[in-house]
C-alpha positions as a Python dict, from the first residue, in 0.01 Angstrom:
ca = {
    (1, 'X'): (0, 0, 0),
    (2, 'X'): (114, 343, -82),
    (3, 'X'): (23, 677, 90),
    (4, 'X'): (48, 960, -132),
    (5, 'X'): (56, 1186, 134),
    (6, 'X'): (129, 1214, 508),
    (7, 'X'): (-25, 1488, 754),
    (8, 'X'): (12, 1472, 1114),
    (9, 'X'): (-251, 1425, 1255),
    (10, 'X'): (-185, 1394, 1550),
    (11, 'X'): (-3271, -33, 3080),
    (12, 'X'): (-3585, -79, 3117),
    (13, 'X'): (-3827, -175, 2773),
    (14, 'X'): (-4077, 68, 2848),
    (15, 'X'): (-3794, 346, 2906),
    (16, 'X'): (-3648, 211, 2565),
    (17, 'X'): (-3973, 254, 2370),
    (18, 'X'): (-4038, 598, 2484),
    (19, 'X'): (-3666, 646, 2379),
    (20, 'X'): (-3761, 527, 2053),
    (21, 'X'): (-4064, 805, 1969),
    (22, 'X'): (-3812, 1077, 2031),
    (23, 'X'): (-3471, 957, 1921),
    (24, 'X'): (-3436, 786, 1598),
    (25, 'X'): (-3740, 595, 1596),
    (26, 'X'): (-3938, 902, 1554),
    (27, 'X'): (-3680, 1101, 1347),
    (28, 'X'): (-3821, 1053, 995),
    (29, 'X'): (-4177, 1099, 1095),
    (30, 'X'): (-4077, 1423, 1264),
    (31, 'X'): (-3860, 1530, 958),
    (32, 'X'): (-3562, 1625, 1208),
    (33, 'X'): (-3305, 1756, 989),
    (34, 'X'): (-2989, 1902, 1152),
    (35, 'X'): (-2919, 1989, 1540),
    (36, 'X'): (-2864, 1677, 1606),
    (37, 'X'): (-2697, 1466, 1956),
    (38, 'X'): (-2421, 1209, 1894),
    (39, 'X'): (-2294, 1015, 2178),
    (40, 'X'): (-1935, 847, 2134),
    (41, 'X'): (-1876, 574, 2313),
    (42, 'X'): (-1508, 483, 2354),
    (43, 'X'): (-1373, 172, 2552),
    (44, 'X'): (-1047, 310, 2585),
    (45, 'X'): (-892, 670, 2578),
    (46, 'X'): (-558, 642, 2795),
    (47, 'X'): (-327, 631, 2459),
    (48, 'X'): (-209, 851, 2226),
    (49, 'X'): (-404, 700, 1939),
    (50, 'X'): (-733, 736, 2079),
    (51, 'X'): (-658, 1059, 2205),
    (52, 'X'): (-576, 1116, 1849),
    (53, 'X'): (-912, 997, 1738),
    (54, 'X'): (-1098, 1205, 2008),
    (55, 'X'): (-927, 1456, 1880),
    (56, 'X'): (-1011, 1499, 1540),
    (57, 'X'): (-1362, 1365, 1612),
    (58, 'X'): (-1385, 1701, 1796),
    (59, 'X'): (-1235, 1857, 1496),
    (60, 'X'): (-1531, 1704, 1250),
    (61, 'X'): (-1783, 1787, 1521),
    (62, 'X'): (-1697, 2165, 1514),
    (63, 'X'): (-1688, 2220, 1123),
    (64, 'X'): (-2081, 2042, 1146),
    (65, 'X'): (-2205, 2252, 1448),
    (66, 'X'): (-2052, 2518, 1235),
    (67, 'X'): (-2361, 2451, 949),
    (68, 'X'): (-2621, 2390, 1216),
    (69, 'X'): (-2618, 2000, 1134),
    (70, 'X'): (-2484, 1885, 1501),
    (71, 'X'): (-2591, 2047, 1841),
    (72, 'X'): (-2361, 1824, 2038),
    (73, 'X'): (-2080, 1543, 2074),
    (74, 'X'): (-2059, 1361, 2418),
    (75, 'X'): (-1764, 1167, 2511),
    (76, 'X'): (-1793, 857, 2729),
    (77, 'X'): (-1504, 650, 2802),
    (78, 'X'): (-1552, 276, 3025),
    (79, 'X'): (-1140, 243, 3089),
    (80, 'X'): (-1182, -175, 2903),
    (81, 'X'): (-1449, -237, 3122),
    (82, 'X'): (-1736, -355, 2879),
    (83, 'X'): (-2005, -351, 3135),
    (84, 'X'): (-1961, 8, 3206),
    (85, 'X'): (-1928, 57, 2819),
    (86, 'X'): (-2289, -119, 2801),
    (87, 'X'): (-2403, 115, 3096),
    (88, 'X'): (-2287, 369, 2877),
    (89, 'X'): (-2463, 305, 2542),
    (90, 'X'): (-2797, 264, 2772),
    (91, 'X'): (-2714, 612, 2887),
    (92, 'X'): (-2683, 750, 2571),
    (93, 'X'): (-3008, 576, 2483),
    (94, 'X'): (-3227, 709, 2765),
    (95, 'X'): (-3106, 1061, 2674),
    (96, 'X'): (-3242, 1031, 2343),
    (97, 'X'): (-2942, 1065, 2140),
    (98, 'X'): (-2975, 1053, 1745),
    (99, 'X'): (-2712, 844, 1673),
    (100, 'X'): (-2377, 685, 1895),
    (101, 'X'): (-2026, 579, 1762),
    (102, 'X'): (-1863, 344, 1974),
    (103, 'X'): (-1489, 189, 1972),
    (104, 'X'): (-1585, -126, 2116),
    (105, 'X'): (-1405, -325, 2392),
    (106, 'X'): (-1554, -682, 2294),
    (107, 'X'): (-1683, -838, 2013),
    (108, 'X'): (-1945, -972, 2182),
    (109, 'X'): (-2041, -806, 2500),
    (110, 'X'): (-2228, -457, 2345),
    (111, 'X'): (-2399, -648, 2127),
    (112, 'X'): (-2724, -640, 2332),
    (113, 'X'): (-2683, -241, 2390),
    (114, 'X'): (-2628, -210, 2039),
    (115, 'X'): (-2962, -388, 1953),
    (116, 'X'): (-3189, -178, 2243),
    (117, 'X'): (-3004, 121, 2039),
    (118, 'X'): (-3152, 20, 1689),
    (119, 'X'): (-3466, -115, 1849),
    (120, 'X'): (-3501, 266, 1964),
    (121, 'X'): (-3418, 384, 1574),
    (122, 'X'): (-3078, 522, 1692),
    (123, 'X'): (-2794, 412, 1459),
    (124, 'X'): (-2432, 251, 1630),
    (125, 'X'): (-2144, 320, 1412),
    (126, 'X'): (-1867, 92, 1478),
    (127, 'X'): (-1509, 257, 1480),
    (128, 'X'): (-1159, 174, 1528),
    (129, 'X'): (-1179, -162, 1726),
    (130, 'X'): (-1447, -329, 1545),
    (131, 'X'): (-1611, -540, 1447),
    (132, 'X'): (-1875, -653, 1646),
    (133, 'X'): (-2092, -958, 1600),
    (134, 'X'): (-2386, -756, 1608),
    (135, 'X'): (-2667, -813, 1370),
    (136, 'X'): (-2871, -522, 1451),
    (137, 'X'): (-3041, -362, 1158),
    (138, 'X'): (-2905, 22, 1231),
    (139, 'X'): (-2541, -127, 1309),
    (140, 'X'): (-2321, 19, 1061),
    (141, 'X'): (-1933, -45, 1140),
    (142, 'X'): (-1618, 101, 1013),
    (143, 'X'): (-1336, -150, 994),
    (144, 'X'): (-959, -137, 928),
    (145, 'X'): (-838, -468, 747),
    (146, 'X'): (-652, -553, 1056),
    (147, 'X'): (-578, -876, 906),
    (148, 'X'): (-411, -750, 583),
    (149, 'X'): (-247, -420, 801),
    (150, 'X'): (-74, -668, 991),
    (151, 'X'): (-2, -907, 740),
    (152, 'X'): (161, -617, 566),
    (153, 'X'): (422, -516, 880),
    (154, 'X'): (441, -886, 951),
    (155, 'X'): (563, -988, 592),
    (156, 'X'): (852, -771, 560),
    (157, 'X'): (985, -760, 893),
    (158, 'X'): (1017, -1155, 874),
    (159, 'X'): (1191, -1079, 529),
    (160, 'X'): (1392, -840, 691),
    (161, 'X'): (1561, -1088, 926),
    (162, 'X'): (1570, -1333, 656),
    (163, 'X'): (1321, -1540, 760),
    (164, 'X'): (1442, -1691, 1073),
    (165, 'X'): (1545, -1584, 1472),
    (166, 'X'): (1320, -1492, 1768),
    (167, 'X'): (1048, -1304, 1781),
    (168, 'X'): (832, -1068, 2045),
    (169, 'X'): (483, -1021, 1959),
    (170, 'X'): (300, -679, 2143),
    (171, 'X'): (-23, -747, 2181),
    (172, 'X'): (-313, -511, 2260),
    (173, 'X'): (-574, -598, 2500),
    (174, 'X'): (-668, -943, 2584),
    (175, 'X'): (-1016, -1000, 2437),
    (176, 'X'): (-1061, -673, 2201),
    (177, 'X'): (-1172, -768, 1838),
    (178, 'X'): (-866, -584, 1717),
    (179, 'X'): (-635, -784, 1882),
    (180, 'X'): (-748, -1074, 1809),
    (181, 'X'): (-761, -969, 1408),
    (182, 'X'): (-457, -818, 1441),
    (183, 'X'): (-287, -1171, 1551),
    (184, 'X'): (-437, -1363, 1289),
    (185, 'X'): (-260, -1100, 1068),
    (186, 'X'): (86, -1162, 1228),
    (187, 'X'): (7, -1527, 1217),
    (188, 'X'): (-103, -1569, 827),
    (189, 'X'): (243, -1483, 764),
    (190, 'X'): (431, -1631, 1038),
    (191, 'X'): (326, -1944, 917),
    (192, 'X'): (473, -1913, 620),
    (193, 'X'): (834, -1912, 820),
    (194, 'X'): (871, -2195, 992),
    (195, 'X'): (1201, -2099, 1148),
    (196, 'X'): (1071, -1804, 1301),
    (197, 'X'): (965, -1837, 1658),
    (198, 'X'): (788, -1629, 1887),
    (199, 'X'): (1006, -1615, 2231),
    (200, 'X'): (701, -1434, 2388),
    (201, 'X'): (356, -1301, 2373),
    (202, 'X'): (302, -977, 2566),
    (203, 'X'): (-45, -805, 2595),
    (204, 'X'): (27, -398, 2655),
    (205, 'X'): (-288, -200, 2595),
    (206, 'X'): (-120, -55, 2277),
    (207, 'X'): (36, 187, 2582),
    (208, 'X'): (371, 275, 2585),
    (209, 'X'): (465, 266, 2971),
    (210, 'X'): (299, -102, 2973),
    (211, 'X'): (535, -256, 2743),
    (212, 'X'): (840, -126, 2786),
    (213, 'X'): (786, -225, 3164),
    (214, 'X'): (680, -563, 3045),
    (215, 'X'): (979, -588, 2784),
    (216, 'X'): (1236, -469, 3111),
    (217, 'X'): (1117, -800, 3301),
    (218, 'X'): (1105, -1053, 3014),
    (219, 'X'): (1436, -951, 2859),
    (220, 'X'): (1693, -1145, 3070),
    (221, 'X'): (1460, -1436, 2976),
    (222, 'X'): (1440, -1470, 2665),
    (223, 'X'): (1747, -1581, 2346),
    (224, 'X'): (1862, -1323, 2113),
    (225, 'X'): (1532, -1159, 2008),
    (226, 'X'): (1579, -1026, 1581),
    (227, 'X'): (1232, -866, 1570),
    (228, 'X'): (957, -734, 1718),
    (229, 'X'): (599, -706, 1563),
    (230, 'X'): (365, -442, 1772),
    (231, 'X'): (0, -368, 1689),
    (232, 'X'): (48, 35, 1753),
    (233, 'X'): (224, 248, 2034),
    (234, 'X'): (496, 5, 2133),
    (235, 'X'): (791, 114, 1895),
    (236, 'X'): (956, 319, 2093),
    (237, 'X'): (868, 150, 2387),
    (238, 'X'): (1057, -107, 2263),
    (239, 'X'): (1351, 84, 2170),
    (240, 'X'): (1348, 209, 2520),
    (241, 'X'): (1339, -117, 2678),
    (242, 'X'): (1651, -247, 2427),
    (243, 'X'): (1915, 40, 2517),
    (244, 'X'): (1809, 37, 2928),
    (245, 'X'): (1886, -351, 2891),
    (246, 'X'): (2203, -338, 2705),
    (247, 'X'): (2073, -526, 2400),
    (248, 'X'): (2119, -474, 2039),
    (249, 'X'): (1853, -335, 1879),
    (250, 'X'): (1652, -593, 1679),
    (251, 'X'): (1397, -475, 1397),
    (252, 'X'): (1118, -322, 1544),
    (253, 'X'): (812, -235, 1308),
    (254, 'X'): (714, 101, 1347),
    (255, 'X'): (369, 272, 1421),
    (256, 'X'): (357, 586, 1288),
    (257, 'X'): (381, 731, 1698),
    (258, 'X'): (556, 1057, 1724),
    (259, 'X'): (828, 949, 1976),
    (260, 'X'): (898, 667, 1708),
    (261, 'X'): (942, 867, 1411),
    (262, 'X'): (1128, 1144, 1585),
    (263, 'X'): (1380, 867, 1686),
    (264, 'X'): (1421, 687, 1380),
    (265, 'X'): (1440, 1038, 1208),
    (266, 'X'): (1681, 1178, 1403),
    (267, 'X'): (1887, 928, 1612),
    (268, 'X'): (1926, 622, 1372),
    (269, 'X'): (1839, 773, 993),
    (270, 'X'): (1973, 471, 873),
    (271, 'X'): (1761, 220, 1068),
    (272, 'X'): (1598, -23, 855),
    (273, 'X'): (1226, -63, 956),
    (274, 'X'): (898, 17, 810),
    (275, 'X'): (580, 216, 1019),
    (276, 'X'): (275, 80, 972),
    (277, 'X'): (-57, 189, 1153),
    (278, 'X'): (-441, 235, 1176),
    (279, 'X'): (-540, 596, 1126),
    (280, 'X'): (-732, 765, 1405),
    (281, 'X'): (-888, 1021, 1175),
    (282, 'X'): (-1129, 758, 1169),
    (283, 'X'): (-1292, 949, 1469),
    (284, 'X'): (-1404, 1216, 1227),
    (285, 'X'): (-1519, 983, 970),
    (286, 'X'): (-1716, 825, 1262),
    (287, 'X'): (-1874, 1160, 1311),
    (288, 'X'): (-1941, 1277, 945),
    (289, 'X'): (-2073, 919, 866),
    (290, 'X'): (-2330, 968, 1133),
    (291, 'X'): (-2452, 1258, 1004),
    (292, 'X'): (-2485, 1135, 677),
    (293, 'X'): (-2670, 847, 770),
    (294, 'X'): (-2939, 1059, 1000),
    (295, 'X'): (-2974, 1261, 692),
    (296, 'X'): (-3099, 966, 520),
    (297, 'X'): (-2778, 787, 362),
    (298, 'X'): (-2787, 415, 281),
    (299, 'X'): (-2449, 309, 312),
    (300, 'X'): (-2322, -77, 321),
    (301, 'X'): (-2330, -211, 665),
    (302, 'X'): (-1956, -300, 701),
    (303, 'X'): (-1708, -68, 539),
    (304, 'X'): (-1325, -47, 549),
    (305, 'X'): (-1085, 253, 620),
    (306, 'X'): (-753, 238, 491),
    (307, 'X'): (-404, 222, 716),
    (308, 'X'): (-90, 461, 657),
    (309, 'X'): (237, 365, 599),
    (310, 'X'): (604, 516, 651),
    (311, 'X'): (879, 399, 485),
    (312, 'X'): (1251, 484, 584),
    (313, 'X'): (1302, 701, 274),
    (314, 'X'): (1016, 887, 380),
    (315, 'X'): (1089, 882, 739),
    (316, 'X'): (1230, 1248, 726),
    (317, 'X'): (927, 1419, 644),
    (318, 'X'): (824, 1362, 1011),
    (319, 'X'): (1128, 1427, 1223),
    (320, 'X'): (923, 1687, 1383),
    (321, 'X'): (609, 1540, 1478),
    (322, 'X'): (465, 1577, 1829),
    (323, 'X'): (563, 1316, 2052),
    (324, 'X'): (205, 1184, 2099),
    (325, 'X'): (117, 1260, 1775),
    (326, 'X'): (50, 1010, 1486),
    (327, 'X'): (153, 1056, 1172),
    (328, 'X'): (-150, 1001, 930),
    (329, 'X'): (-361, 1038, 602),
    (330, 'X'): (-593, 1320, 642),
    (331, 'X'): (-919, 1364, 502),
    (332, 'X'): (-1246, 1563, 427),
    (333, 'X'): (-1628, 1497, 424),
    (334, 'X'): (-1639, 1419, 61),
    (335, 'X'): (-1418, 1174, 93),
    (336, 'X'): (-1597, 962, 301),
    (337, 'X'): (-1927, 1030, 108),
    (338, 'X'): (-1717, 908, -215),
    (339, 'X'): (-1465, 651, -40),
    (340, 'X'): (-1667, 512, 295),
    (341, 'X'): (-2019, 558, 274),
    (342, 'X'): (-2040, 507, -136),
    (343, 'X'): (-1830, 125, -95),
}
């Protein structure tokens, strides 16, 4: 894949059927056009990416309040707990919201919440860490290709060692859909290399502070490690935890983090890696797709959102980024009319 161009970027039923005359269930009927009340319901904001994607949500919320077509944008956030995240979407419910984007924390678990939402007529986009199982009739979700974005990083760091030596895989959250995705990606093409082996699995939230304390104490453990494979916000982490140990560097596959790029920028221009990650300006498509869809679009009920890449040769356009930034493909609302909503 090939970016052309790189910005930074950095419960009750009878409660639930009154919900549904005045949220979306009565929304055609009443010919509600505009002003409308998006809940966002994220399972997880305590990283720099979904900061990131909070962030330009925000940023796609104020251009739309701007033309009158959105009143408001509440944030909710259930810190991976997916019964408060469930709590949540019943909150957002009851207060007769038009439509709610949630980053799920479970595949599984919202799924009921997600159905009392289209039961009211309130759509559920799915964002980020989707998908969900759910089978509701106003579920629409937003996917990356986890699979083939990690399949991608996966494929030429194991060419990049040559095909064999030890391996760390950096895992996200135990249980999130993206995780699990994400390690089918990784092991598609591991299993094409038979003399690769993983020396260690390590779950870190995608959080920087996580791994490279969970690298420090599995280090002295573990053979000669030649690469490490990391789902997003563990590069430098792992650079980190390399140097405090002593330990040559092995190839670590970037994700497009500010502290990463500055590094690899800066400090080691000739470093031979490749930065791979999801884009959080998927929080604004979130909120422009909503808005679409309340204003009567019909799009497919699974679509897919490309990743961005960085390759070394283009690793010095970004020796400046923010250190919690992510470097990213940018959009606009006609895009994702034309490249989302219209696939």
């Amino acid at each position: 894949m090939k970016v052309s161009k790189q910005i930074f970027c950095l419960m009750a039923l009878g409660v639930l059927a009154t919900a549904a005359v005045f949220a979306g269930g009565g929304r055609e009927e009443s010919g509600k056009k505009g002003g409308y009340v998006i809940g966002f319901s994220n399972s997880f904001n305590g990283n720099s990416y979904r900061q990131a994607m909070e962030a330009h949500a925000r940023t796609a919320a104020e251009e739309l309040k701007a033309t009158g077509e959105l009143k408001e944008l509440i944030f909710a956030e259930s810190n991976q707990n997916n019964s408060v995240q469930v709590q949540q979407i019943q909150s957002f419910i009851m207060q007769r919201v038009d439509a709610i984007i949630i980053d799920p924390g479970s595949a599984t678990a919202l799924n009921g919440a997600i159905q009392e939402a289209s039961d009211a007529g309130i759509p559920c986009i799915i964002i980020n860490d989707g998908p969900v199982d759910s089978k509701a009739e106003l579920c629409y979700q937003i996917n990356f290709d986890a699979v083939d974005q990690m399949s991608f990083l996966a494929e030429w760091v194991c060419k990049e060692i040559g095909g064999k030596g030890n391996i760390i895989e950096l895992r996200g959250t135990a249980g999130s859909s993206f995780d699990e995705i994400a390690h089918q990606g990784f092991r598609r093409v591991l299993d094409k290399y038979p003399d690769i082996k993983v020396a260690a699995e390590i779950y870190t939230d995608w959080t920087g502070s996580k791994a490279q304390s969970e690298l420090a104490s599995v280090l002295p453990t573990l053979p000669k490690i030649d690469a490490i494979l990391n789902q997003g916000g563990d590069s430098y982490a792992a650079v980190q935890a390399f140097r405090a140990a002593n330990l040559p560097l092995p190839v670590i596959g970037g994700d497009n983090r500010g502290y990463f790029l500055k590094w690899w920028a800066k400090e080691a221009p000739d470093y031979n890696s490749i930065s791979v990650s999801s884009n959080p300006w998927d929080g604004a498509t979130a909120v422009y797709a909503a808005v679409e869809i309340l204003n009567g679009a019909k799009p497919p009920k699974v679509m897919i959102h490309p990743f961005g890449v960085i390759t070394k040769d283009q690793v010095r356009n970004f020796a400046n980024v923010a250190d919690e930034d992510i470097a990213c493909p940018t959009f606009d609302r006609n895009w994702v009319r034309e490249n989302i909503l219209n696939q």
